[in-house]
C-alpha positions as CSV (number, residue, x, y, z in Angstrom):
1,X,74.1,66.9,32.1
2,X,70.8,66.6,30.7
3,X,68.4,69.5,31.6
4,X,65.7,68.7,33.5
5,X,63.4,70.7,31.3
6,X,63.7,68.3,28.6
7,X,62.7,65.2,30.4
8,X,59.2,65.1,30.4
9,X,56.9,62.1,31.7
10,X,54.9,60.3,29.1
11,X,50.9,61.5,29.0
12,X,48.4,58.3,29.9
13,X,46.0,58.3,27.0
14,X,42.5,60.0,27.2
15,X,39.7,57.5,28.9
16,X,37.7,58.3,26.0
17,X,39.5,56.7,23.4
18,X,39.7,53.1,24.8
19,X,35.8,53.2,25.3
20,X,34.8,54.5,21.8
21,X,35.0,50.9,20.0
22,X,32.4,49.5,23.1
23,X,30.4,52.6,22.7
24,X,30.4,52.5,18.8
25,X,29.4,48.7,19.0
26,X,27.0,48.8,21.4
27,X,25.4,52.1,19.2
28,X,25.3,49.9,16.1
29,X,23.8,46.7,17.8
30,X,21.0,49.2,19.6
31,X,20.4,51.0,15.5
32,X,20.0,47.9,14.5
33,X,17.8,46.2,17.0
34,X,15.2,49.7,16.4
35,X,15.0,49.0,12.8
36,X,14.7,45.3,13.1
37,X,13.1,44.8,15.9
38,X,9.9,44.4,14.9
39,X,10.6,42.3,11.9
40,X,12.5,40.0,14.7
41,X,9.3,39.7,16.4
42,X,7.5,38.8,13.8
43,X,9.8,36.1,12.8
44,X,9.7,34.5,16.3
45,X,6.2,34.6,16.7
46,X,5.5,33.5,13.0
47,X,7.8,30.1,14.0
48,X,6.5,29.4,17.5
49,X,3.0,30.0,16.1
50,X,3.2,28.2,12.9
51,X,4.9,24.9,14.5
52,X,1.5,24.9,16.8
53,X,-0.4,25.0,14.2
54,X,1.5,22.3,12.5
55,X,1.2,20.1,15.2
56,X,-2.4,20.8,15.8
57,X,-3.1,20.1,12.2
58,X,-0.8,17.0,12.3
59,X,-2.7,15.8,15.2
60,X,-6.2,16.0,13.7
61,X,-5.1,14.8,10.6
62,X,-4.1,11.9,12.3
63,X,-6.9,11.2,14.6
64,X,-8.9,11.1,11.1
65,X,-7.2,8.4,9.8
66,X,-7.1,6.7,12.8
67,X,-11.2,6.9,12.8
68,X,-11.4,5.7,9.0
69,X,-8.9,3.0,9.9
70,X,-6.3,3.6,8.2
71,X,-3.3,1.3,8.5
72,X,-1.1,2.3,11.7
73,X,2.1,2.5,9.4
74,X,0.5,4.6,6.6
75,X,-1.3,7.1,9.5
76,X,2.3,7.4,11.0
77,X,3.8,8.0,7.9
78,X,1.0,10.3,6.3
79,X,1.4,12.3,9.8
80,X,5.0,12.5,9.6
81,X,5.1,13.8,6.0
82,X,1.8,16.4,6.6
83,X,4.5,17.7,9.8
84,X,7.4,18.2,7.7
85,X,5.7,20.1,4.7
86,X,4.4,22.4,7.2
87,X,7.0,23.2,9.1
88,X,8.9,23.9,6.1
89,X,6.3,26.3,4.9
90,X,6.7,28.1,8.2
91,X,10.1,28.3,8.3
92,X,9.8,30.2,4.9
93,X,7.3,32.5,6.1
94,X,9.7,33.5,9.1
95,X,12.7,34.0,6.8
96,X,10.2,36.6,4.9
97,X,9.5,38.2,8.1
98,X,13.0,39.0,8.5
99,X,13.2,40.3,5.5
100,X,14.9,37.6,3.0
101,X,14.0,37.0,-0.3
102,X,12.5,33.6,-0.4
103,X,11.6,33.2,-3.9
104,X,15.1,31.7,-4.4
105,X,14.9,29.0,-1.4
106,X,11.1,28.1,-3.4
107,X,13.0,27.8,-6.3
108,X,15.7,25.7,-4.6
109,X,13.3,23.4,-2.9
110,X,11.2,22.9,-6.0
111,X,14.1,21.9,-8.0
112,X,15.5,19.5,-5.3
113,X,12.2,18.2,-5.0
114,X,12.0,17.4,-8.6
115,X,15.6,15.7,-8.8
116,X,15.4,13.4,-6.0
117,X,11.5,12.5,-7.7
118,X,13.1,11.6,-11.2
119,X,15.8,9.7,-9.3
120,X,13.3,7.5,-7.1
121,X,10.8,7.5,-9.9
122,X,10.6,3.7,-9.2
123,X,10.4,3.7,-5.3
124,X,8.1,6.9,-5.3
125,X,5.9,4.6,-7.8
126,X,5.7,2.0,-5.4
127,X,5.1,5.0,-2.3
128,X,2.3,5.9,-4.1
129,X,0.8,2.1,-4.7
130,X,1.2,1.4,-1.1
131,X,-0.8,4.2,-0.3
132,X,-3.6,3.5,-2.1
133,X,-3.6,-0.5,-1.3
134,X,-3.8,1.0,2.8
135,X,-6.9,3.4,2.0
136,X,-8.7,1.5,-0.6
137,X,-7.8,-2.0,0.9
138,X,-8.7,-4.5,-2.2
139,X,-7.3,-7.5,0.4
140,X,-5.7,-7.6,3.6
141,X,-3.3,-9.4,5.9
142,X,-4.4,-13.3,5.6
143,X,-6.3,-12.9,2.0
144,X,-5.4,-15.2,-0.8
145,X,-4.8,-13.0,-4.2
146,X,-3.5,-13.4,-7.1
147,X,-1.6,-9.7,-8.6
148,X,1.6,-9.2,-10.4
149,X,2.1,-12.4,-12.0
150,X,2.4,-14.0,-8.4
151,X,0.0,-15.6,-6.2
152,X,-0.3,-16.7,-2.5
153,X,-1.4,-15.5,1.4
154,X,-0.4,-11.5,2.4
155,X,1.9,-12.1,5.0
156,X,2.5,-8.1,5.5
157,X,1.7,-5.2,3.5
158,X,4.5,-2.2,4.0
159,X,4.4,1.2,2.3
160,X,7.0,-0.2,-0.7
161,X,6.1,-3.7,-0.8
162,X,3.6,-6.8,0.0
163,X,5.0,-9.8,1.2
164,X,3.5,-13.0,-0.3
165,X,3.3,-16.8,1.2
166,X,2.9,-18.5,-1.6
167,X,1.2,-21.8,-2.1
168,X,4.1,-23.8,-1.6
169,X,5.8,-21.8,1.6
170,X,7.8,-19.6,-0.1
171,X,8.3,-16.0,0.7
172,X,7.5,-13.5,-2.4
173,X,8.4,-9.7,-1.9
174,X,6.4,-7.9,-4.8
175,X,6.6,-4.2,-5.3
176,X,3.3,-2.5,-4.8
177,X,3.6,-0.6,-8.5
178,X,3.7,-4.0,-9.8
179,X,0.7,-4.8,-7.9
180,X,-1.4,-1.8,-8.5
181,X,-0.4,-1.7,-11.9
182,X,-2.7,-5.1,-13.0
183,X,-5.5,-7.2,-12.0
184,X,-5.7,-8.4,-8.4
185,X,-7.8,-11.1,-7.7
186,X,-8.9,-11.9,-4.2
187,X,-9.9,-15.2,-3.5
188,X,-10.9,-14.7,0.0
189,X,-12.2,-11.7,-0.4
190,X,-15.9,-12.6,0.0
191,X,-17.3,-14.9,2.8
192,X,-18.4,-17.3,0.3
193,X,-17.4,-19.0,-2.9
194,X,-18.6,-21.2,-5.5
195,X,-17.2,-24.8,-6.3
196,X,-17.1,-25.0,-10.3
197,X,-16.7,-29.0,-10.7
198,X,-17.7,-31.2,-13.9
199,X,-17.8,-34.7,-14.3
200,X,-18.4,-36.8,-18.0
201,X,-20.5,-39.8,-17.9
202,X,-21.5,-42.2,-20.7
203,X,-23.4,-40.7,-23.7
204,X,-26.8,-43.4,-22.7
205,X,-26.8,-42.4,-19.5
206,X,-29.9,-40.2,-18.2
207,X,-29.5,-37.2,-17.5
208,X,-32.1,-36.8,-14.7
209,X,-30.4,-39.7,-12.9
210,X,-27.0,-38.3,-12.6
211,X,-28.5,-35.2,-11.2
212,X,-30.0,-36.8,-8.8
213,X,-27.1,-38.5,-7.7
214,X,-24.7,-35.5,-8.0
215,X,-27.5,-33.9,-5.8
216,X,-27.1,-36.4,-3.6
217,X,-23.2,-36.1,-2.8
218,X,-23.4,-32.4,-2.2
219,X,-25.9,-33.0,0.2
220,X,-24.0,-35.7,1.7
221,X,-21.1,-33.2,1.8
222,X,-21.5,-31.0,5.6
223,X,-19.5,-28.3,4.1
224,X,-21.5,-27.5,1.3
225,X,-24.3,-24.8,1.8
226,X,-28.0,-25.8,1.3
227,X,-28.1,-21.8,0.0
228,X,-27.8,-20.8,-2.4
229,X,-28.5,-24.4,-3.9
230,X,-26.0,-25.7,-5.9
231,X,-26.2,-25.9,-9.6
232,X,-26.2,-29.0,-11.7
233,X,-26.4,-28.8,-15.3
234,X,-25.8,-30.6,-18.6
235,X,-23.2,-28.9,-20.6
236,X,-22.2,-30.0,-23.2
237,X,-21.5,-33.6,-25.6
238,X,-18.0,-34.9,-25.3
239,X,-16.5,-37.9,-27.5
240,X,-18.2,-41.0,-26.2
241,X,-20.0,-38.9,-23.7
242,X,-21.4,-36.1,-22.4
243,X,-20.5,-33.6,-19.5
244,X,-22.6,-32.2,-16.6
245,X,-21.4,-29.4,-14.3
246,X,-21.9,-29.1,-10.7
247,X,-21.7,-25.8,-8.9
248,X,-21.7,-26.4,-4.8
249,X,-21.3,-23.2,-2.8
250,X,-19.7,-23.0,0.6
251,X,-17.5,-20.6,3.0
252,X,-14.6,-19.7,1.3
253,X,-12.3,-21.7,4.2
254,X,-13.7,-24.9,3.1
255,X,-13.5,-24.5,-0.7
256,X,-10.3,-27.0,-1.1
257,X,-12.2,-29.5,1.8
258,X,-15.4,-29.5,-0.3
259,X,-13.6,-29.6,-3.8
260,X,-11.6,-32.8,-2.6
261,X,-14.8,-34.6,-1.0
262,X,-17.0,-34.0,-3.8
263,X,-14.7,-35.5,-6.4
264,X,-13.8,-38.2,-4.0
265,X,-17.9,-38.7,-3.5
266,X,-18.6,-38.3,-7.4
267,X,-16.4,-41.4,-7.7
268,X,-17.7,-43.5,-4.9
269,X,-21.2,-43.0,-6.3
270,X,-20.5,-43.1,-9.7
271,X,-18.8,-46.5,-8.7
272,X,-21.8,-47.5,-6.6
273,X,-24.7,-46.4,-9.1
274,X,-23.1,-48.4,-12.3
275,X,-22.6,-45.3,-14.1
276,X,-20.9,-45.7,-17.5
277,X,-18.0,-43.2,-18.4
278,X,-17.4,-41.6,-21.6
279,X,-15.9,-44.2,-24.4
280,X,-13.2,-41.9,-26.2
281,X,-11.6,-43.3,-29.6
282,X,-8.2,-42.0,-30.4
283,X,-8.3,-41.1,-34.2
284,X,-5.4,-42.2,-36.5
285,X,-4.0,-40.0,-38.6
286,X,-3.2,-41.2,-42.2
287,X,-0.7,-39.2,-43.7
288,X,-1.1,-39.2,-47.4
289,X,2.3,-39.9,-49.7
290,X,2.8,-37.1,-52.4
């Protein structure tokens, strides 16, 4: 038989020991929320306050451009950009409230920032075009120009590109950098234009009398504006001849209509009046044998 003295009932473990991890953890969470606390605080309310300021910024920025009338699509996108920049500022800030060294996420930023530039040199080119056709507006939507080696009516002008009808009805998508980076022409541009015509007419003929009957057409011409008066002068001796110019002005809608009915109306009172056209000689050329 086994004595009864040796038997002995297993001890339950001390209470103690099963709550020390919980007590240890929640010591460690309550050490660290009394030294960070603070800095916590600081973070939050740097973030909650900084995004209000951001929008509020965003929001007046906005309602600026919208007062200098600024295209919709540029204002929207200017606004979306000021937004982000902002709140990536603030987020910064809050990290440095909490304590982390931001220097390196500058550094990172900056150097993204200048990769993804030098790989979108070319569409960043034509960002920066489209912004300055939307503020400084040399033509709009409906304007006849001539830029970039194309020409024809601005259908649409987006931040990247202009879309072009061209004389003919075709559709022409030309980068803004191509567009900035020349001459634009805008035919429509001004309310008026002048017509630059000239017409050749017999070396006897009087001058006098075919002003007076130039004068005449324009003013048989509705389209053509009694001011400023047009201009007719002699220009210059041709062969057989010499040449008169006449300068018509009118609204800029009607230039093609008057162009076509005073060349018509030149010829139907030249016809009328008898007047003589230049005489031109061809010239033979003699080639001499060696």
């Amino acid at each position: 038989m086994i004595p009864i003295a040796l038997v002995q009932a297993p001890q339950a473990a001390p209470a103690t020991e099963s709550a020390q991890p919980s007590i240890d953890w929640l010591a460690e969470v309550m050490a660290w929320a009394k030294t960070y606390s603070w800095q916590l605080l600081g973070a939050v309310l740097t973030l909650i306050v900084g995004l209000w300021l951001a929008k509020l910024i965003v929001r007046a920025v906005r309602s600026m451009l919208v007062r200098g009338r600024v295209d919709a699509t540029l204002s929207q996108f200017l606004a979306n950009l000021a937004y982000y920049a902002l709140a990536t500022l603030v987020v910064i800030a809050a990290l440095g409230k909490l304590g982390v060294q931001t220097n390196s996420f500058v550094a990172i930023i900056g150097a993204a920032g200048l990769a993804i530039g030098l790989a979108l040199q070319g569409s960043l080119g034509n960002l920066a075009a489209g912004v300055m056709i939307m503020l400084f507006r040399p033509f709009k939507v409906g304007d006849l120009i001539s830029a970039g080696g194309q020409e024809g009516v601005v259908e649409e002008i987006q931040v990247f590109a202009t879309v072009l009808k061209s004389l003919d009805n075709r559709r022409v998508i030309l980068p803004n950098g191509a567009i900035m980076g020349g001459s634009i022409t805008n035919s429509t541009g001004n309310p008026t234009r002048r017509v630059d015509l000239s017409f050749a007419v017999g070396a006897g003929e009087n001058v006098a009398r075919i002003r007076g009957i130039l004068a005449g057409v324009c003013a048989a011409v509705p389209e053509v504006l009694p001011q400023p008066r047009p201009e007719i002068e002699y220009l210059e001796a041709v062969p057989g001849g010499i040449r008169l110019v006449c300068r018509p002005w009118c609204k800029t809608e009607h230039y093609w209509r008057v162009h076509f009915a005073m060349m018509e109306g030149v010829k139907l009172a030249f016809e009328r009046e008898g007047v003589s056209g230049p005489m031109i000689r061809a010239e033979t050329v003699v080639i001499q044998p060696r």
